[in-house]
C-alpha positions, 0 to 999 in steps of 0.5 A: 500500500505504500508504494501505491501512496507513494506513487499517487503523491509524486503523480499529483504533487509533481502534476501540479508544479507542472501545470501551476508552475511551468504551464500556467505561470512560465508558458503563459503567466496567468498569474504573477508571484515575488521573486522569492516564491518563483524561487521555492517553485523551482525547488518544490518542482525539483522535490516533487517531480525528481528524477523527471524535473522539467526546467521552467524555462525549457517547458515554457518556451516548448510549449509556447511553440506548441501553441503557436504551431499546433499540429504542423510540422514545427509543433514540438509534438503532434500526432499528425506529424508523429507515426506513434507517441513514442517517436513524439515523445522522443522528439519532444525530449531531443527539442526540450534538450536543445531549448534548455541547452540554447543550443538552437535559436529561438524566436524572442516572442517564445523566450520573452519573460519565461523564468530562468534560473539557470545554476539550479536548473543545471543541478536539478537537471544533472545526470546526478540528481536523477541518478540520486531520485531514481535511487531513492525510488528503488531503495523506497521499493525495496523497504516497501514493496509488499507484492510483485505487481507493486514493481510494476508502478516503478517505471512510472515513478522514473519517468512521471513527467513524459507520462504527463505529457503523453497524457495530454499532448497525444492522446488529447489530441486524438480522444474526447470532446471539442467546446470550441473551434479551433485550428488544431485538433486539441480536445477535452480528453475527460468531462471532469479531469481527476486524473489531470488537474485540469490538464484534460481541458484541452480543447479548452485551453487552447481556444484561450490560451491565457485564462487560468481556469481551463474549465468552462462548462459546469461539470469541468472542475479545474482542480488547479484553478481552485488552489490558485484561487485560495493561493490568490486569497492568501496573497501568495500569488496574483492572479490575472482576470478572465 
C-alpha cells in the first residue's frame, strides 16, 4: 500500500508544479508571484517531480511553440506529424534538450519573460540528481514493496513527467470532446479531469490560451484553478482576470 501512496503523491504533487508552475505561470503567466516564491517553485518542482524535473524555462518556451504551431510540422509534438507517441515523445525530449541547452535559436516572442534560473536548473537537471531520485525510488521499493505487481508502478515513478505529457499532448489530441473551434485538433480528453488537474481541458485551453481556469462548462472542475484561487486569497500569488 505504500508504494501505491507513494506513487499517487509524486503523480499529483509533481502534476501540479507542472501545470501551476511551468504551464500556467512560465508558458503563459496567468498569474504573477515575488521573486522569492518563483524561487521555492523551482525547488518544490525539483522535490516533487525528481528524477523527471522539467526546467521552467525549457517547458515554457516548448510549449509556447506548441501553441503557436499546433499540429504542423514545427509543433514540438503532434500526432499528425508523429507515426506513434513514442517517436513524439522522443522528439519532444531531443527539442526540450536543445531549448534548455540554447543550443538552437529561438524566436524572442517564445523566450520573452519565461523564468530562468539557470545554476539550479543545471543541478536539478544533472545526470546526478536523477541518478540520486531514481535511487531513492528503488531503495523506497525495496523497504516497501509488499507484492510483485507493486514493481510494476516503478517505471512510472522514473519517468512521471513524459507520462504527463503523453497524457495530454497525444492522446488529447486524438480522444474526447471539442467546446470550441479551433485550428488544431486539441480536445477535452475527460468531462471532469481527476486524473489531470485540469490538464484534460484541452480543447479548452487552447481556444484561450491565457485564462487560468481551463474549465468552462459546469461539470469541468479545474482542480488547479481552485488552489490558485485560495493561493490568490492568501496573497501568495496574483492572479490575472478572465
Amino acid at each position: 500500500m505504500s508504494v501505491v501512496i507513494l506513487i499517487l503523491i509524486l503523480w499529483y504533487s509533481g502534476l501540479f508544479f507542472q501545470t501551476f508552475f511551468l504551464h500556467r505561470y512560465a508558458a503563459h503567466q496567468t498569474f504573477t508571484m515575488s521573486k522569492f516564491a518563483e524561487k521555492v517553485c523551482f525547488v518544490l518542482t525539483w522535490l516533487t517531480q525528481g528524477s523527471n524535473y522539467l526546467s521552467a524555462y525549457g517547458y515554457g518556451v516548448m510549449h509556447r511553440m506548441h501553441h503557436a504551431y499546433a499540429d504542423t510540422e514545427k509543433d514540438p509534438h503532434s500526432p499528425k506529424f508523429d507515426s506513434n507517441l513514442f517517436s513524439m515523445m522522443w522528439r519532444t525530449k531531443n527539442i526540450y534538450q536543445d531549448i534548455n541547452n540554447k543550443s538552437v535559436q529561438i524566436e524572442e516572442k517564445f523566450t520573452k519573460n519565461v523564468p530562468q534560473w539557470q545554476r539550479f536548473d543545471a543541478f536539478a537537471s544533472s545526470r546526478i540528481s536523477r541518478i540520486t531520485w531514481a535511487i531513492l525510488y528503488i531503495v523506497f521499493f525495496i523497504f516497501f514493496a509488499t507484492a510483485w505487481w507493486q514493481w510494476l508502478l516503478l517505471p512510472i515513478a522514473f519517468f512521471m513527467a513524459p507520462i504527463h505529457g503523453v497524457i495530454i499532448n497525444w492522446f488529447a489530441h486524438i480522444y474526447g470532446y471539442v467546446n470550441f473551434k479551433v485550428s488544431d485538433t486539441s480536445k477535452n480528453l475527460l468531462p471532469f479531469d481527476f486524473l489531470m488537474m485540469g490538464e484534460a481541458y484541452h480543447n479548452n485551453h487552447h481556444a484561450y490560451g491565457g485564462r487560468p481556469n481551463f474549465g468552462v462548462k459546469w461539470h469541468e472542475v479545474d482542480m488547479t484553478y481552485c488552489i490558485m484561487v485560495v493561493l490568490d486569497k492568501l496573497n501568495l500569488i496574483k492572479l490575472k482576470r478572465d
